[in-house]
C-alpha positions as a Markdown table, in Angstrom:
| # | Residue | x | y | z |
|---|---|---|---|---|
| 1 | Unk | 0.6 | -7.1 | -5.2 |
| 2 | Unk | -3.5 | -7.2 | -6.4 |
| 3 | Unk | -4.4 | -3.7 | -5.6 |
| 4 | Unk | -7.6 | -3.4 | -3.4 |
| 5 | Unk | -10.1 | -1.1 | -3.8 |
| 6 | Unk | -12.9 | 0.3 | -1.6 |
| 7 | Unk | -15.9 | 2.7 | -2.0 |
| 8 | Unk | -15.9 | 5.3 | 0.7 |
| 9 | Unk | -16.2 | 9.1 | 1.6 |
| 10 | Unk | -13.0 | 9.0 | 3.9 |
| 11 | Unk | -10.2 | 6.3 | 4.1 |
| 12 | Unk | -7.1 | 5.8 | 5.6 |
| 13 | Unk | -4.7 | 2.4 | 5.2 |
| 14 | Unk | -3.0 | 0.0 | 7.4 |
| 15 | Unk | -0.2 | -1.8 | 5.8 |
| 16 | Unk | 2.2 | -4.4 | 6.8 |
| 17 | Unk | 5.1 | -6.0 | 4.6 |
| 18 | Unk | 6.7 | -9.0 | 6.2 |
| 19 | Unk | 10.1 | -9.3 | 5.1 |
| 20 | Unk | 11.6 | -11.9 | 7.6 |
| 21 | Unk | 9.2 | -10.4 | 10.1 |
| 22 | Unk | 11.0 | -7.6 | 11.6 |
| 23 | Unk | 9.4 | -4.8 | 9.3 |
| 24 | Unk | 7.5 | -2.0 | 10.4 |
| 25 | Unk | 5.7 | 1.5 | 8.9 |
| 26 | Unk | 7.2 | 4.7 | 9.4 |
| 27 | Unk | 5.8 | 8.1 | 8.7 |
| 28 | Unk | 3.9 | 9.1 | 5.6 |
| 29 | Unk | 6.8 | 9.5 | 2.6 |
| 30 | Unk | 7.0 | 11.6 | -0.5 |
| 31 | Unk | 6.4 | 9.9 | -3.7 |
| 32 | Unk | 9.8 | 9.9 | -4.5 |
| 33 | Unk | 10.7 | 7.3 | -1.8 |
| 34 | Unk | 12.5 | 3.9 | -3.5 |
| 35 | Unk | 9.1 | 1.2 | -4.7 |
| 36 | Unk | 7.6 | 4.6 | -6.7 |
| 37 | Unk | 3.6 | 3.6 | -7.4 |
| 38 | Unk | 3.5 | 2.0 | -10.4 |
| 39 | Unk | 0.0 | 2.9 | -11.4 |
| 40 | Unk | -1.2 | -0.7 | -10.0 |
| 41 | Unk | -4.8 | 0.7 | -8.9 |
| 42 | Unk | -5.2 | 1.8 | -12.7 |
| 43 | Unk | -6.0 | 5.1 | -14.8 |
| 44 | Unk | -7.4 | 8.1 | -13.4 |
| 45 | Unk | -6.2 | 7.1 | -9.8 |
| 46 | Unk | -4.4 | 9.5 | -8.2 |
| 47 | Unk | -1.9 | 8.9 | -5.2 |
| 48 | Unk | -3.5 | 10.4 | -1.4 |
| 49 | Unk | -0.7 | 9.4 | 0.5 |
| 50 | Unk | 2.4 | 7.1 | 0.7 |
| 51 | Unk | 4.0 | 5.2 | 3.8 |
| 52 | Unk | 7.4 | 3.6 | 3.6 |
| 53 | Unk | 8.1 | 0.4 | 5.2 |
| 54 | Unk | 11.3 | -0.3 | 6.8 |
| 55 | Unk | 13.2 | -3.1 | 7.2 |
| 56 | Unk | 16.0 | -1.7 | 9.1 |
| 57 | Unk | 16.6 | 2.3 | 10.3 |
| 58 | Unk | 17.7 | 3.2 | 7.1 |
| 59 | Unk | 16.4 | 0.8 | 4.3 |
| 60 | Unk | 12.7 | 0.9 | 3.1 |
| 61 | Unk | 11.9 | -2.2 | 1.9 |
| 62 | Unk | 8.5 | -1.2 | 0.2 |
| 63 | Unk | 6.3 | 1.9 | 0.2 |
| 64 | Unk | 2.6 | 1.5 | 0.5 |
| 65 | Unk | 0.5 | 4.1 | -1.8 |
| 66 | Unk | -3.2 | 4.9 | -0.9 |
| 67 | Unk | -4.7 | 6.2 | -4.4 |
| 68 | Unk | -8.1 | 7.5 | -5.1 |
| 69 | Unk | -10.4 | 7.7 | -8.3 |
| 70 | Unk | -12.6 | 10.4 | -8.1 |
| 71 | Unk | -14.6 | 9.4 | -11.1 |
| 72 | Unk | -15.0 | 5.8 | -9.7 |
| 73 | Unk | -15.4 | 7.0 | -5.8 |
| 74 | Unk | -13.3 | 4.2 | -4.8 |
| 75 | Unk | -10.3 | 4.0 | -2.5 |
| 76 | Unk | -6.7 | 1.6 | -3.7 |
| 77 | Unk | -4.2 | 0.9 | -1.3 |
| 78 | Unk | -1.3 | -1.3 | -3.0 |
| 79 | Unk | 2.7 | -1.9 | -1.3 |
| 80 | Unk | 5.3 | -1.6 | -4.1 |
| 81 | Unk | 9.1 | -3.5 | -2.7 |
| 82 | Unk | 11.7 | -1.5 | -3.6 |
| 83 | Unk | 13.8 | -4.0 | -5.3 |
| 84 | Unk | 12.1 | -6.6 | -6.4 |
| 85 | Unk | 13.4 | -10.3 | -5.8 |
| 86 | Unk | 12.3 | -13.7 | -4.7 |
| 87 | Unk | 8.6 | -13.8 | -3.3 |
| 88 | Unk | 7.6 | -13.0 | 0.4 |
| 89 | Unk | 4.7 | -12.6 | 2.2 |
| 90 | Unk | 3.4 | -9.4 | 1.8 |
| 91 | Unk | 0.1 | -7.5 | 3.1 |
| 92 | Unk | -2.0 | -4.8 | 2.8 |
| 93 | Unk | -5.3 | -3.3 | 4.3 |
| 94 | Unk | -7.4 | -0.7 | 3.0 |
| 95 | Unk | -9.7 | 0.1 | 6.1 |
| 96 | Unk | -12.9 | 2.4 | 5.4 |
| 97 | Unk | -14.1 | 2.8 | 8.9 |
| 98 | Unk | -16.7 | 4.3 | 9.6 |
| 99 | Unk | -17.9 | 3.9 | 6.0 |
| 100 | Unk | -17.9 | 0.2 | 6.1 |
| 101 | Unk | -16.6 | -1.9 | 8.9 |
| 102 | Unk | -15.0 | -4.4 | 7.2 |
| 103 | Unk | -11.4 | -3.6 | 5.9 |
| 104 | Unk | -10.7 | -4.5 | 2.4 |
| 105 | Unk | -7.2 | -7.0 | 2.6 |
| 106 | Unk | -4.8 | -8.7 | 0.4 |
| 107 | Unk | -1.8 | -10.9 | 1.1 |
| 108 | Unk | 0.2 | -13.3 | -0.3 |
| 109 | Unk | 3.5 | -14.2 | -1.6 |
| 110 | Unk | 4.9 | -11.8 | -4.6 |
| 111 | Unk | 8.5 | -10.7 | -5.8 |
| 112 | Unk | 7.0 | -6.8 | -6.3 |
């Protein structure tokens, strides 16, 4: 999945990962949950907070990573699958509000 990226003071993320449409986000997880970040946002961003997404009780079927560069001032928000496969519809939103009031979004079909 395209990383997005946003300019702002404070940020928090919104993300949703449609895997047959039944999937959901759960509580912030460590870094250590299955999909680790894969440094998709680029050097010198550093991982804020993480939010798995589950596709059952048990099974995370992504993890969404909200990553900041301090040197660029810029917010990333990307969802890593956990085991990568055939594409599906994925999405994520990087929302900046009250910064800006326009979310920054991304969604489309990828295996990762």
């Amino acid at each position: 999945m395209k990383p997005i990226r946003r300019t702002a003071a404070t940020a928090g993320a919104l993300a949703v990962l449609a895997l047959g449409g039944t999937l959901g986000a759960t509580a912030p997880a460590s870094a250590a949950t299955a999909g680790a970040y894969n440094g998709a946002c680029g050097a010198g961003y550093e991982v804020f907070t993480s939010t798995p997404v589950m596709s059952s009780q048990r099974t995370v079927a992504a993890t969404t990573y909200v990553a900041y560069s301090s040197a660029d001032r810029q917010w990333c928000a990307v969802t890593v699958r956990s085991r990568p496969g055939a594409r599906v519809f994925m999405e994520v939103t990087l929302d900046t509000w009250p910064v800006s009031s326009t979310p920054a979004r991304d969604a489309g079909s990828y295996t990762t």
